[in-house]
Every structure is written in C-alpha cells, then in structure tokens.
N, C-alpha and C positions, 0 to 999 in steps of 0.2 A: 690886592691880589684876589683871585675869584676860585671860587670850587673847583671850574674845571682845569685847573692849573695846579689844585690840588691834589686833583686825581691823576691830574701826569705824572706830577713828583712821586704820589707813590706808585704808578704805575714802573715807574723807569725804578724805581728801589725792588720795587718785586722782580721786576728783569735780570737784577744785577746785584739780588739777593746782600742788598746795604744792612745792615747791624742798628743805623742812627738813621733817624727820619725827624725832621725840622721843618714843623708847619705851621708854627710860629705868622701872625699877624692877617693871615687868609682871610679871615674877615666867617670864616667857615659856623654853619648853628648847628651843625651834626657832623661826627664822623662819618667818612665817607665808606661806603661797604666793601670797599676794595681795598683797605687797608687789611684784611682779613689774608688777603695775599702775601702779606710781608713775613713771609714763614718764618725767618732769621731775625728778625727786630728785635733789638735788644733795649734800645732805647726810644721812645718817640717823646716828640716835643710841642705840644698845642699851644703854648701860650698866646697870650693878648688874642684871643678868637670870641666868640658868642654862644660857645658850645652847650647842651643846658643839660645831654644826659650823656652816660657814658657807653656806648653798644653794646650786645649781646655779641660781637666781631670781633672785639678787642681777646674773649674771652677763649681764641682760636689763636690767640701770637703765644705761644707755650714759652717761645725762648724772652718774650717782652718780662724784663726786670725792671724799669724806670720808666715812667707815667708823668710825665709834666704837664698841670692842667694851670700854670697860674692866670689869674685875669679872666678867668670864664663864670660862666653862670650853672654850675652846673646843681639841678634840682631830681635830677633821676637816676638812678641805675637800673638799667632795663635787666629782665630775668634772662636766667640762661639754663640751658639743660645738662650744661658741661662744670665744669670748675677752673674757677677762673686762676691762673698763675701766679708765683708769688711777685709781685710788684708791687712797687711803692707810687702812690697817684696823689701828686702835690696839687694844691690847688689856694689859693685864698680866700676864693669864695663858695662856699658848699651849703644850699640856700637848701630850709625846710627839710631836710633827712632827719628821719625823728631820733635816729639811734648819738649817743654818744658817748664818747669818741666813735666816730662813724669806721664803718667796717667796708669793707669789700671783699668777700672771700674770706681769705687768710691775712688780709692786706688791710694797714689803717691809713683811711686817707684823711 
C-alpha cells in the first residue's frame, strides 16, 4: 500500500468522523499531517510501517486514547507546544530515547 492511499483512508475517516483508523502495513516512514484531522479518533493503528518518529499532529487528536506503533522504528518524539493526550503508544521497538521507562507526556510508551 502507499502513502497516498493513506492519506485517503484518513481523509475519508475525518469526513465521516470514524473513532478507529487502521494503517496497519502502508509501508508509511512518517505520519501523514492530516491525520491531525481525525478530530474524534479514538483509536489509531500503525502497525508493521517504517515509521521512526511520532508527530507534533498526533498531539491535536484530544479524544486519541490508544496508539499502536508495533513493528516500527521509532527513534524520535518530535516537540510540541500543546500537551499531548492521555494515550497509551505500544511499540516493540523504541530505538535510542534516552529516558527510561520512556515517557510521552503523561503516557509510558
């Protein structure tokens, strides 16, 4: 699957204000910035992606409670000016974050 098939799925979930979004195997190395739209998301789902940090976007889903990152690379948490929501952001591989148990906000991922 490719990016811009990513960005329809969540385009069509912000249209139709979905709760679950499942971008699962996209092949995707970043979230895409229009996930920032998904006002109501409650859940999102990245797995098996290449994804390596987590955006400054995610930090604008207020109602996102579950974060599935398994199978990624993820090596960054980009800063934000807001506070990020409480959610829980699964992952297996969480490469060079120096803190640990690593944090996120109020969130241990």
């Amino acid at each position: 699957m490719t990016r811009e098939r990513a960005v329809q799925r969540i385009e069509r979930a912000a249209d139709e204000q979905s709760v679950e979004l499942n971008l699962s195997l996209f092949k995707l190395k970043e979230i895409p910035p229009q996930i920032a739209n998904c006002k109501d998301m409650t859940l999102l789902v990245l797995n098996r992606n290449e994804i390596t940090s987590i955006p400054e976007a995610l930090g604008q889903l207020f109602n996102l409670n579950r974060l599935v990152l398994y199978e990624n690379q993820i090596t960054s948490i980009q800063k934000h000016s807001g506070n990020f929501p409480s959610w829980t952001a699964s992952t297996s591989e969480i490469i060079r974050l120096p803190q640990s148990p690593r944090r996120l906000g109020n969130c241990l991922i």
